[in-house]
C-alpha positions as semicolon CSV with decimal commas, in nm:
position;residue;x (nm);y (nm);z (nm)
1;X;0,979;0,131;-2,070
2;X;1,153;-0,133;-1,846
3;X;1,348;0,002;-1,591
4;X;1,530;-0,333;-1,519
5;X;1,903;-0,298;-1,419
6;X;1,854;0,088;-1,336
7;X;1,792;0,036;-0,931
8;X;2,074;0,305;-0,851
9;X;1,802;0,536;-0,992
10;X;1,570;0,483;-0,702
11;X;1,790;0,480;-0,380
12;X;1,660;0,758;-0,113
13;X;1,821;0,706;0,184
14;X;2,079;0,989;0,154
15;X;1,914;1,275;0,036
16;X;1,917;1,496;0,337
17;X;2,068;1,345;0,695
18;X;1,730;1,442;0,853
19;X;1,490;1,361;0,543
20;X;1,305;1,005;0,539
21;X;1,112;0,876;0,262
22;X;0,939;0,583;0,254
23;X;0,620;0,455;0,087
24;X;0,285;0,335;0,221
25;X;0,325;-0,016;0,212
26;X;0,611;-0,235;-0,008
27;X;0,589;-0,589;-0,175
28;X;0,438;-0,467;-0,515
29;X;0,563;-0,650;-0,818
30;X;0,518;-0,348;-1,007
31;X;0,826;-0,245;-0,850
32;X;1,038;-0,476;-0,986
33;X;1,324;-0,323;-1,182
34;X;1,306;-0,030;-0,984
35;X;1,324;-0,127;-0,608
36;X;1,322;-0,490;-0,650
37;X;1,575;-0,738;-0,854
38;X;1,349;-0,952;-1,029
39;X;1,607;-1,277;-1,038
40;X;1,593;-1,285;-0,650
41;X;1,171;-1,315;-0,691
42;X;1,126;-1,599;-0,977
43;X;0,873;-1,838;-0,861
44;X;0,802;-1,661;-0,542
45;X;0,517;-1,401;-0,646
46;X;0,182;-1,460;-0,475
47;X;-0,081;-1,317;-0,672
48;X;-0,462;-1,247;-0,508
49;X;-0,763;-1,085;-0,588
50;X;-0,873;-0,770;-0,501
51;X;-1,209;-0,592;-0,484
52;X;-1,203;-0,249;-0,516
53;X;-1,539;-0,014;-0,631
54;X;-1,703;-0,337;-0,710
55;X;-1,445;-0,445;-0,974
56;X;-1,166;-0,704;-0,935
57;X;-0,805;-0,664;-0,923
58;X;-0,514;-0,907;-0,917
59;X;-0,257;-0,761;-0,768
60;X;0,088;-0,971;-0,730
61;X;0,278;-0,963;-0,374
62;X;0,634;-1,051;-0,335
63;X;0,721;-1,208;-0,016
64;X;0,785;-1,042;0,277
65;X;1,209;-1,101;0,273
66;X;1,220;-0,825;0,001
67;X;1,142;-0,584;0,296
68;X;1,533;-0,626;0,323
69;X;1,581;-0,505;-0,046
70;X;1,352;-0,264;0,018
71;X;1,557;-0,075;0,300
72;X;1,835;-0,064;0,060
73;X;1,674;0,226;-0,120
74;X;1,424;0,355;0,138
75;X;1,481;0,543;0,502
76;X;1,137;0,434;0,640
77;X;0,822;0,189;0,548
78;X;0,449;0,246;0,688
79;X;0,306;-0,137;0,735
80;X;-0,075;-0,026;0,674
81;X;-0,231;-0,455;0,776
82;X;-0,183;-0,359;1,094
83;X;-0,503;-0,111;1,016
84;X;-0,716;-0,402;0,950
85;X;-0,727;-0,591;1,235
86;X;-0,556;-0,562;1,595
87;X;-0,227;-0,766;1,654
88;X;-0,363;-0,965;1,894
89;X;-0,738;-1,086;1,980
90;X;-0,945;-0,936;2,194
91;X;-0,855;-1,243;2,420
92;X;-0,446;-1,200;2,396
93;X;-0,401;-1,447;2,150
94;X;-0,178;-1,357;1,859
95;X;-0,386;-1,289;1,544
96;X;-0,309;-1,294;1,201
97;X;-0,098;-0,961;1,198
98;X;0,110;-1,092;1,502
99;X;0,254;-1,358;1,264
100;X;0,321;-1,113;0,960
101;X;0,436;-0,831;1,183
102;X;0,697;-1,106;1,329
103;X;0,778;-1,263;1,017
104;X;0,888;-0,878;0,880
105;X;1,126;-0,867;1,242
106;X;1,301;-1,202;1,105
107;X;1,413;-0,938;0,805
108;X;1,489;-0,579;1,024
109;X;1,842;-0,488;1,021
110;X;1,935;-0,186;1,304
111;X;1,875;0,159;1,104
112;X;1,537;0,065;0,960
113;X;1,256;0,235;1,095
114;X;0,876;0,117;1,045
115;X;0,573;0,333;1,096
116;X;0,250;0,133;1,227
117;X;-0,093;0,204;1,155
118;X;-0,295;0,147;1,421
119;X;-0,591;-0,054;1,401
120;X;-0,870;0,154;1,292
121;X;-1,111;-0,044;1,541
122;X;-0,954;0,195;1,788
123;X;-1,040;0,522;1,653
124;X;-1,304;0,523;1,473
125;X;-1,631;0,622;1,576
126;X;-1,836;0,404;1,296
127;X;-1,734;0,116;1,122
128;X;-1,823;-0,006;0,749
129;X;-2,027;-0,326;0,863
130;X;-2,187;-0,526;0,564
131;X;-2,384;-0,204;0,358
132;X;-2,359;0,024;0,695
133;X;-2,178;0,185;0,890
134;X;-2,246;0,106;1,230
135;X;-2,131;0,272;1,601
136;X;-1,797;0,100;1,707
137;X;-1,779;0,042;2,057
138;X;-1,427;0,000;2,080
139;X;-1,358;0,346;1,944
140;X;-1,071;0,493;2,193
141;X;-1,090;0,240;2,408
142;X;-0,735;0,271;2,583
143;X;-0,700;-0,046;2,741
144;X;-0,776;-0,264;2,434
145;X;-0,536;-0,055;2,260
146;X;-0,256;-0,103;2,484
147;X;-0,369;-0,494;2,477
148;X;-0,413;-0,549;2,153
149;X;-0,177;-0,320;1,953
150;X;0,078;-0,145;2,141
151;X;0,205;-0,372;2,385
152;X;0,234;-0,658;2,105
153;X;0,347;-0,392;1,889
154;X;0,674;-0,311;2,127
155;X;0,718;-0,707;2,157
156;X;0,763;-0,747;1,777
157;X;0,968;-0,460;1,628
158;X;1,037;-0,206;1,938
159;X;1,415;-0,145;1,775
160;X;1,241;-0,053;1,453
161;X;0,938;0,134;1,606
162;X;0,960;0,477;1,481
163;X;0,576;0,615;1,444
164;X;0,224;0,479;1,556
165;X;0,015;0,637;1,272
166;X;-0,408;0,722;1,403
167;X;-0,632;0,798;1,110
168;X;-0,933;0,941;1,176
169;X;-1,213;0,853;0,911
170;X;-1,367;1,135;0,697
171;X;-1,702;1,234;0,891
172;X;-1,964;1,358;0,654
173;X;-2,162;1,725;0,766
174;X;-2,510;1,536;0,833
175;X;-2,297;1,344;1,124
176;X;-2,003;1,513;1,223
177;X;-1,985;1,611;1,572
178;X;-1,890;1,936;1,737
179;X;-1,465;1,981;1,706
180;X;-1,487;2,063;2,090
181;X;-1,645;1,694;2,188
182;X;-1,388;1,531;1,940
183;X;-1,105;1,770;2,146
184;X;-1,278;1,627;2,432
185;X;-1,208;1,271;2,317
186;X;-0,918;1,285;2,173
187;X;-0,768;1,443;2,484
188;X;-0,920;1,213;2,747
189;X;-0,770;0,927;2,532
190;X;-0,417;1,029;2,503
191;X;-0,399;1,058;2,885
192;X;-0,533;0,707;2,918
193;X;-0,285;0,540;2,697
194;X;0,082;0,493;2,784
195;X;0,275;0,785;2,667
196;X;0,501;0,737;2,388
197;X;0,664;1,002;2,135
198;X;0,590;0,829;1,856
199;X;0,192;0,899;1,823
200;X;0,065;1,065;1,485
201;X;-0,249;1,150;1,402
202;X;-0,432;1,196;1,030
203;X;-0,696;1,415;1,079
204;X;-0,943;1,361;0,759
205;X;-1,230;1,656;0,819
206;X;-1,116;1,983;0,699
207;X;-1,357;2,110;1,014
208;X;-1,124;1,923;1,245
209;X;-0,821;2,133;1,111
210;X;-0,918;2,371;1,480
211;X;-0,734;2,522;1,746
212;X;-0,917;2,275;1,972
213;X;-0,788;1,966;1,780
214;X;-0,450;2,114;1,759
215;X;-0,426;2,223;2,160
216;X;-0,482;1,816;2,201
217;X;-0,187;1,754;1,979
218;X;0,020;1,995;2,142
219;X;-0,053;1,902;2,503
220;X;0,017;1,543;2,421
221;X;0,301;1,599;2,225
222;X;0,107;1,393;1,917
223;X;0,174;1,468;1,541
224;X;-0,019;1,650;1,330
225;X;-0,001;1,433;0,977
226;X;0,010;1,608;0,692
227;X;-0,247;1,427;0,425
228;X;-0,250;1,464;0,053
229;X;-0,603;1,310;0,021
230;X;-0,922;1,311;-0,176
231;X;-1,133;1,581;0,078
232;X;-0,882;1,761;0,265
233;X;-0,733;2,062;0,177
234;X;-0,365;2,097;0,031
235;X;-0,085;2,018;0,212
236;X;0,012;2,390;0,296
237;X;-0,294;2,465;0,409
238;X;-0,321;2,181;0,661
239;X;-0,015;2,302;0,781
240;X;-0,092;2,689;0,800
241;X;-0,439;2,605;0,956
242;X;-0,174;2,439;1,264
243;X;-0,065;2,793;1,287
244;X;0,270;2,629;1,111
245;X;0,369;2,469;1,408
246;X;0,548;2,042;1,430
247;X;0,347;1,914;1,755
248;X;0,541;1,550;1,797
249;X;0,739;1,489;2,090
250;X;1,001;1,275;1,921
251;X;1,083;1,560;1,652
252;X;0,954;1,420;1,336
253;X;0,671;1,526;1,071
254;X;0,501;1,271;0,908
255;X;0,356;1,384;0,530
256;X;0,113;1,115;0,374
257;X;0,080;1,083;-0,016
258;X;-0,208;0,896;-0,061
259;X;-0,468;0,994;-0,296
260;X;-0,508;1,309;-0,605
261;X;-0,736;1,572;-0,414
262;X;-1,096;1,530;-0,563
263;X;-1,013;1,174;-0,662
264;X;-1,220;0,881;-0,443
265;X;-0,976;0,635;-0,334
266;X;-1,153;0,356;-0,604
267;X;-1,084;0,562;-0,860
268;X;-0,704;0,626;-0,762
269;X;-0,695;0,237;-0,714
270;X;-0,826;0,170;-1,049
271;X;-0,654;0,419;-1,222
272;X;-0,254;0,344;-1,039
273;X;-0,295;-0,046;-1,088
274;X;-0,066;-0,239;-1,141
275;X;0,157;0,013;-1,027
276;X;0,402;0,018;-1,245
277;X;0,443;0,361;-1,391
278;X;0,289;0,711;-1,378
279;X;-0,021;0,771;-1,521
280;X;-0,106;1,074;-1,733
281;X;-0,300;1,368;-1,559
282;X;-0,274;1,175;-1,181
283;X;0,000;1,319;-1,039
284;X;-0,092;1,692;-0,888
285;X;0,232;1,927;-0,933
286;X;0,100;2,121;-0,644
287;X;0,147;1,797;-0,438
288;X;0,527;1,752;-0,509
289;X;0,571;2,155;-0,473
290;X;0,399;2,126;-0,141
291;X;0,568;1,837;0,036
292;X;0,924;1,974;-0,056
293;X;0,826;2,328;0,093
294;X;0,659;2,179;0,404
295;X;1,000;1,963;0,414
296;X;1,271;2,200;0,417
297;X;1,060;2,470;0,640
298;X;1,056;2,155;0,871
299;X;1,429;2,095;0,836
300;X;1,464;2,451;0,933
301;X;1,298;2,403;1,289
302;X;1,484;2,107;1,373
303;X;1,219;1,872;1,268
304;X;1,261;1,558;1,082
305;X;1,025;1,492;0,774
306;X;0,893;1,130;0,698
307;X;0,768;1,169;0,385
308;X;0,537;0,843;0,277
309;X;0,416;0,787;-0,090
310;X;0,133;0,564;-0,212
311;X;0,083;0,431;-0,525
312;X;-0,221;0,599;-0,575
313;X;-0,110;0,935;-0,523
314;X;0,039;0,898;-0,875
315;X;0,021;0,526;-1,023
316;X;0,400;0,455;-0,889
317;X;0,571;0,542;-0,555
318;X;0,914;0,504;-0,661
319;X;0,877;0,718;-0,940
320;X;0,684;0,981;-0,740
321;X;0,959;0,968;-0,488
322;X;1,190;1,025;-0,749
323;X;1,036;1,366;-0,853
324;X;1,045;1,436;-0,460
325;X;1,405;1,393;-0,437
326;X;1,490;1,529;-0,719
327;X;1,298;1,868;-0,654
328;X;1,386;1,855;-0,238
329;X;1,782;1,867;-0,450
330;X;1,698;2,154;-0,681
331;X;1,575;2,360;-0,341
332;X;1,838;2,393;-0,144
333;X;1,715;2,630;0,091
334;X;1,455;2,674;0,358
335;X;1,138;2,862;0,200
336;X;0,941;3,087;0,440
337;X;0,550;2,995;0,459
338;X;0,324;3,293;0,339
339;X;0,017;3,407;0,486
340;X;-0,267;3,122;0,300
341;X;-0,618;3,179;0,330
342;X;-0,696;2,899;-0,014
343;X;-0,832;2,620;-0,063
344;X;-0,554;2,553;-0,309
């Protein structure tokens, strides 16, 4: 069904005055109709090839001046390039992502708020090198952070900066080190770095779901970010194991629908694309139920919820936001967190 001419359907922005959602990246042209006008686009869609679980995808990109019709129905965006590579070279030199991150600033107006990922090269321990993955010796190294993210970071879009997003990759049991020497790290990294309220973290190993972890968090005043992802436990859970407590200096909650639990991230890709409507049997109910809990028990502490939506958490972010909205509507009041011990 075309949804063309129906854009009032999909504007978020005024749900709740402390509620922000947002999706995990922007420029599909699966939106169009539904965030985007397709008249303003003709001619302008870049379309490239993808390779995802060894198949190939074209996906088409619109360009990056639609960020401002974007904002018009979102609260917040999470730029995820900026996981790829660093912003700037390991010699200063602005890199590829210096000159997209600056082309987005040319289309900011004041209000909208971006959340960063930071490169990954900076926190984690192995990286996927040809068919390996090998020990990354630039995992949490502070000063080429601050060099080569954050300080170019600040340059480009400091008005707009409102969360630096750290995800930890998934470490398997046969190689997973001790919570306590990950505590260790994590801690003697966040008091290296310059300090800044607007540091999450994605923690992506159930094991690291510990009291050690989350004394890091606390101490530092760093987020704990709430993941709906392919090995991790549900959304409540992550957020009981905390003890139910928000950690981030700044006030705000990030929760991160990325991926059906169970479901490898090639076979949510493969399944959402082009991602341009729901698919049947994706979307988990428990994941909509969840984030709209975790959102108003937030809203009851004083804590803002960012609530970011990926494709592949359902086959089409707008319309998953949609059945966020609408169910945040239908709840009108805080719910009080029971004692969970499942996995569920």
């Amino acid at each position: 069904m075309s949804l063309e001419g129906n854009t009032q359907q999909f504007r978020f922005r005024s749900i709740h005055p402390k509620v922000l959602i947002g999706t995990a990246s922007d420029r599909y042209a699966g939106w169009l109709g539904q965030i985007y006008s397709p008249q303003k686009y003709m001619g302008r869609i870049k379309r490239r090839t993808k390779r995802v679980g060894g198949k190939s995808f074209v996906e088409e990109v619109l360009p990056v001046d639609s960020v401002q019709e974007y904002f018009e129905h979102f609260g917040v965006l999470e730029l995820d390039f900026t996981f790829y590579a660093p912003i700037k070279d390991n010699q200063g030199k602005p890199a590829r992502n210096y000159h997209t991150l600056r082309s987005y600033s040319q289309y900011l107006k004041e209000g909208d708020k971006l959340i960063l990922k930071v490169p990954q090269v900076f926190f984690a321990k192995k990286l996927w090198q040809g068919k390996v993955f090998a020990t990354n010796p630039a995992y949490l190294d502070a000063d080429a952070f601050k060099r080569q993210f954050y300080e170019p970071a600040l340059e480009l879009v400091e008005p707009w900066l409102h969360g630096m997003l750290f995800e930890q990759e998934y470490h398997r049991k046969q190689d997973r080190p001790a919570p306590s020497q990950v505590a260790r790290e994590l801690d003697q990294f966040f008091s290296s770095i310059p300090q800044d309220s607007r540091y999450h973290v994605e923690l992506r190993t159930e094991s690291f779901l510990c009291p050690e972890l989350f004394h890091v968090f606390e101490d530092h005043g760093v987020g704990q970010v709430l993941s709906h992802w392919t090995w991790l436990p549900s959304l409540r859970r992550q957020f009981n194991l905390s003890g139910k407590r928000f950690f981030n200096a700044s006030g705000d909650l990030i929760i991160r629908l990325m991926t059906p639990r169970g479901m490898r991230y090639e076979d949510a890709y493969g399944k959402a694309h082009p991602f341009d409507k729901l698919i049947d049997g994706m979307l988990q109910g428990s994941m909509v139920r969840d984030t709209v809990e975790l959102a108003r028990e937030a809203i009851d502490h004083g804590i803002r919820p960012n609530i970011i939506i990926n494709n592949r958490a359902g086959g089409n972010a707008p319309l998953i936001a949609q059945k966020v909205a609408r169910s945040f509507m239908q709840c009108p009041t805080p719910i009080s967190f029971h004692a969970d011990t499942s996995n569920t």
